[in-house]
N, C-alpha and C positions, 0 to 999 in steps of 0.2 A: 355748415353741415359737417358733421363727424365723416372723418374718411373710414369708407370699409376697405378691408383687409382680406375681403372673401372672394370666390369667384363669381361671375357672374351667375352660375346654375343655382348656386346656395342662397344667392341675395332673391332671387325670384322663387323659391320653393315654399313653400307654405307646409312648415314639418307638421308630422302624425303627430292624432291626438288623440294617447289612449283614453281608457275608461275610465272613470272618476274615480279614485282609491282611496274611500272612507277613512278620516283618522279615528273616528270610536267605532264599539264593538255595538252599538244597537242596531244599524241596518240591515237592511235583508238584504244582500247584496244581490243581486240578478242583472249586471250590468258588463261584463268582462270573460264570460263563458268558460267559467271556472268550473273543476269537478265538487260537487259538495260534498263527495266519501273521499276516506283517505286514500293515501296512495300504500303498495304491499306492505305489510309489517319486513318484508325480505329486504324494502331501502332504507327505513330504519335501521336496522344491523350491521349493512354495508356503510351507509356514510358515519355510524359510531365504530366500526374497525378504521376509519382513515383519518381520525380527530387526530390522533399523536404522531399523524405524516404531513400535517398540513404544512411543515416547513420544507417542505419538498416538491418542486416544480409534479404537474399531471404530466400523464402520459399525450405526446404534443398531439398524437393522432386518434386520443381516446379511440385505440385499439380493442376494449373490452366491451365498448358501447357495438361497435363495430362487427365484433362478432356474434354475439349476442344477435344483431338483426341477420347478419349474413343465414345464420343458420335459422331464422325465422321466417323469413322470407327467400331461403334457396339460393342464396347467391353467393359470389367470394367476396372477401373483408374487401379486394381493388372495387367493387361494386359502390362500396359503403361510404363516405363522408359526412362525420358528425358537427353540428354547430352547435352554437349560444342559444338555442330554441331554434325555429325555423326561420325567425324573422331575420336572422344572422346569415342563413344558409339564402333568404331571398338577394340579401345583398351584396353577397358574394358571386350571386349568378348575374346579377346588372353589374357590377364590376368587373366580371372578368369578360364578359359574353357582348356587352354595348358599349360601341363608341359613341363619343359624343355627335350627334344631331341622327342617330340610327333609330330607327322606330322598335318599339316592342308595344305587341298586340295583347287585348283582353276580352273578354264579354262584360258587359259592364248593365248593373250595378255590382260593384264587388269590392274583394280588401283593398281600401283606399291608399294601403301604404305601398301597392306595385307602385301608384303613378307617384308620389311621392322621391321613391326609391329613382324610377326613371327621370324626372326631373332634376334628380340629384347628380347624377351623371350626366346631366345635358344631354339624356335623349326626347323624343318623342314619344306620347303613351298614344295609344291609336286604340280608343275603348270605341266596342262594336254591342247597340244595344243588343240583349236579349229579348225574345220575340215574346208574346202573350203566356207561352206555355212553358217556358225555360227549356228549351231545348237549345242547342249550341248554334249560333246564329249563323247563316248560310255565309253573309259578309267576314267572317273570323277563317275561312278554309279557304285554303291558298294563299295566303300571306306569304309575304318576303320576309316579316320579320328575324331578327336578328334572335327574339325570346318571346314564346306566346305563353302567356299565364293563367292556368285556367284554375278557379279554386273550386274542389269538388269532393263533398257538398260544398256549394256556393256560400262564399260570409259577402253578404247581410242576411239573403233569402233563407238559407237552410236549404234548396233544392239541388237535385242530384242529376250528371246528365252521365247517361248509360257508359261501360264500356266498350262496347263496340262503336259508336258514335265520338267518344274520344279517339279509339283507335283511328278512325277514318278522319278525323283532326290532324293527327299526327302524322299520319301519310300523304297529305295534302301540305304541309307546310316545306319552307326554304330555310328557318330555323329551329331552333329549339322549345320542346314543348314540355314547361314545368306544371305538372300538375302536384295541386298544391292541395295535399289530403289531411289537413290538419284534425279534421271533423270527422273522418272516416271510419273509424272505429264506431261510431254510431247510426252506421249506411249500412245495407241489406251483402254490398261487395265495394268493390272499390279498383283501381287500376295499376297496382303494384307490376302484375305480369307483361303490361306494358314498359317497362323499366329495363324486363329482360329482353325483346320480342325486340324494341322500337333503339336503333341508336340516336334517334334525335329527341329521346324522353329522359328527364329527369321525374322521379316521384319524391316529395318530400312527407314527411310526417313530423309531427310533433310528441312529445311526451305530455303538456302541457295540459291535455282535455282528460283524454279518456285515462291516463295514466295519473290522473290528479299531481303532477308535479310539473305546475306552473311557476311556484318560486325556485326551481332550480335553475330553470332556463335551459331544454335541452333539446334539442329535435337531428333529425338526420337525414339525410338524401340518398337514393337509389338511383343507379344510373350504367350505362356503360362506362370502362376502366377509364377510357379516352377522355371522357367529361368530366370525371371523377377528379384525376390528376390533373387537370384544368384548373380544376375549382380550388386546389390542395394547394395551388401559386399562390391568390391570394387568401390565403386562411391565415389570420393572425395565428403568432406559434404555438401558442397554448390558449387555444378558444374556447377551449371545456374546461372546468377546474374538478379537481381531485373529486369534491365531494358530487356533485353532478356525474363524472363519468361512474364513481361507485354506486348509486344511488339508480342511474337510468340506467345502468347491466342489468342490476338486480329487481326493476319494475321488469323489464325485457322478456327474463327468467321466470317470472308469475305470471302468463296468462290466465289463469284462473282467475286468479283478482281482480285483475283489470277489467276482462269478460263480463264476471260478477255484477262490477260498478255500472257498466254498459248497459246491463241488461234493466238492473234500477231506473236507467236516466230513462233509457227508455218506454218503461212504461210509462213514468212522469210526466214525461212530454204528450204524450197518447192524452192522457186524461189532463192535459192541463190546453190542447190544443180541442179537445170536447169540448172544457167546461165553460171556455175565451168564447168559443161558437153560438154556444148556448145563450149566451150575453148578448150576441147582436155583433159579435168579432167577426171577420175575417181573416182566416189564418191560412199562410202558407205553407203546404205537406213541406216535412222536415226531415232530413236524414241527419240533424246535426243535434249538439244539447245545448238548444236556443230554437225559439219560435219565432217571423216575423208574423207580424197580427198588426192588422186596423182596426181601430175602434171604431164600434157602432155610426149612424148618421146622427151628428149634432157636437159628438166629440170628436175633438182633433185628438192628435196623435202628442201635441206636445202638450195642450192641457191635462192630459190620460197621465202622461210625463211626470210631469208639474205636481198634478195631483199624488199620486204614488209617494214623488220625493217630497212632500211634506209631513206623508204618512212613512218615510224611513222605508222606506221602497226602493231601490233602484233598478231601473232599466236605461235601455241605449235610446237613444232618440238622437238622428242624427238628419239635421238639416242641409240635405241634399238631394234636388230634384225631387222624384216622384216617392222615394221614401220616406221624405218629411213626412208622407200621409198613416206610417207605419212606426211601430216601438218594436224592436228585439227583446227578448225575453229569455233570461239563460234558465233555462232547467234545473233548479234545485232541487235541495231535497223535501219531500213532502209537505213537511213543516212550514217550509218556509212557498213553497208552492199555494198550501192553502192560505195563510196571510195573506196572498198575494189578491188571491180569489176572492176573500172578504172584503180584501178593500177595495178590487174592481168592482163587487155588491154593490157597495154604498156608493163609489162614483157614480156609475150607471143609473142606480137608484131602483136597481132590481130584487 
C-alpha cells in the first residue's frame, strides 16, 4: 500500500464537488447559479485600464474593493476583508477561528462545503436539521460553537430566515456567527446591519451571483475591526489579483446595473416557479436565483435529471438525504427558462 503523506483530517475528507462545467457551448446551463446578464459595462473599462500593469503585484489588501463596500454599506474600510470569492473568505474563518476536534454549528440541509471546510481542519460539523417551515431550528441557539454558519438565503433551499430571528441567533451564541449572504441581493432584505450591531457577526457577500462576476473570483466579509484583523493573519498576501480587485470596485460603483439584473432574475424565477407548479412540481419559495422543486408523483428527481441532461439541459441533483427527492434550478435568462419548460412539457407528457 502507497504511503500517504497527508494528515490524518485530509485522508478522511471527502472534497467538494462543484457543478459540472460544460466543455461545448450547446447546453443550457442551469446548474451552478450563475448570473445570465452581464456584469457593468463600468468592469470592462476597469480591468482593460490594468492590462498593461499586470506585471505588478495587486494591492495586498484590495483596499479599493474595500472602500467601495465601506461606503455602501456605512462602515470603515477596518470593517472590510476582501477574498478569492467567498468560498476563500469561508476558509479563512475555519482556519483562523477552529481548532482541531472544536465543533462548528449549522442548520442543515445547506452549503455542503462548511462541513467539508470543517473536516479539513479536524473539527467537528454539528448540522442541526431545519424544521417543516425553515425557520432557524430551536437546537442551533445557544451553541458553544467555536463558528455557527448560517447561509441566508439558504443554498440548496432558496429560503430565507428573517432578521430579527438571526439577530436572536446571534445573541444566544458562545461563538461566532457567519452569515453567509451570497444570494442576498435577490432577498426582500438581508442582515448586513448585524455586522455593525453584533461583535460576534461576521456577514459575507459574494460578487459572483447578482454582480454576474463569477469568473473573477471575488467576494468580501463585514465584521467588527477585532475579527477583521483576525481574519487578515491568515489571508494569503495577495488573494485578489489586479484584474478582480479593478473589475469588483467598479461592479461596486454600479448599483444601478446590478439592481437592474436583480430585478430580471427575479421576475424569471416568479414565472418559472408558477409554470414548475402548474406541471405537478413542488417548489420551494425562493429568495435566491435558483429554485428547489420536486417533480410530480411518478417522477423522480434524478430521472427529471437524467432526462434534461440528455435534452442539453443542466441542473443540480444532488444525492443527499431527503433532497435526492428535489433538482435545483438556477434562474436563467428567459430563453433559456422556456427551453427549459418545453422540455419539462414533453417529460411530464403534459
Amino acid at each position: 500500500m502507497t504511503r500517504s503523506y497527508f494528515r490524518k483530517a485530509i485522508e478522511r475528507t471527502e472534497a467538494y464537488t462543484p457543478g459540472y462545467q460544460p466543455k461545448v457551448a450547446d447546453y443550457v446551463k442551469l446548474n451552478t447559479n450563475e448570473n445570465p446578464y452581464p456584469p457593468s459595462p463600468r468592469v470592462l473599462e476597469a480591468i482593460r485600464a490594468e492590462l498593461t500593469r499586470l506585471g505588478r503585484y495587486p494591492d495586498p489588501t484590495s483596499d479599493p474593493v474595500r472602500h467601495e463596500v465601506a461606503k455602501l454599506f456605512d462602515v470603515k474600510i477596518d470593517n472590510v476583508l476582501v477574498g478569492n470569492g467567498s468560498d476563500e473568505l469561508l476558509s479563512m474563518v475555519v482556519r483562523a477561528m477552529v481548532d482541531a476536534g472544536e465543533t462548528v454549528s449549522f442548520p442543515s440541509p445547506t452549503y455542503t462545503l462548511y462541513e467539508v471546510l470543517v473536516s479539513l481542519q479536524g473539527g467537528m460539523s454539528v448540522p442541526v436539521e431545519f424544521p417543516e417551515d425553515w425557520s432557524l431550528p430551536e437546537g442551533l441557539f445557544g451553541n458553544d460553537s467555536a463558528v455557527t454558519f448560517l447561509s441566508n438565503p439558504n443554498s440548496p433551499t432558496g429560503t430565507f430566515v428573517p432578521p430579527e430571528e438571526v439577530s436572536r441567533l446571534a445573541g444566544s451564541l458562545g461563538g461566532v456567527l457567519v452569515i453567509d449572504e451570497a444570494y442576498v441581493d435577490f432577498a426582500e432584505t438581508h442582515c448586513m446591519t448585524l455586522a455593525r450591531e453584533c461583535e460576534n457577526v461576521l456577514v459575507l457577500r459574494t460578487l459572483s451571483k447578482s454582480y454576474s462576476l463569477a469568473g473573477l473570483r471575488l467576494g468580501f466579509a463585514v465584521g467588527n475591526p477585532g475579527l477583521i484583523a483576525g481574519l487578515m493573519k491568515v489571508k494569503d498576501s495577495y488573494n485578489a489579483g489586479r484584474l478582480a480587485i479593478a473589475g469588483g470596485a467598479a461592479a461596486l460603483a454600479d448599483q444601478a446595473h446590478m439592481l437592474a439584473n436583480v430585478r430580471k432574475v427575479k421576475a424569471t424565477r416568479a414565472r418559472l416557479a408558477g409554470e414548475l407548479d402548474a406541471l405537478g412540481f413542488s417548489t420551494l419559495p425562493s429568495q435566491a436565483n435558483f429554485v428547489l422543486t420536486r417533480p410530480p408523483e411518478g417522477l423522480t428527481a434524478r430521472t427529471y435529471y437524467e432526462k434534461l441532461w440528455e435534452k442539453l439541459i443542466l441542473v443540480r441533483w444532488l444525492d443527499e438525504s431527503w433532497v435526492r427527492k428535489y433538482v435545483r434550478i438556477t434562474v436563467g435568462a428567459d430563453d433559456e427558462i422556456d427551453r427549459l419548460l418545453a422540455a419539462t412539457r414533453e417529460i411530464v407528457k403534459v
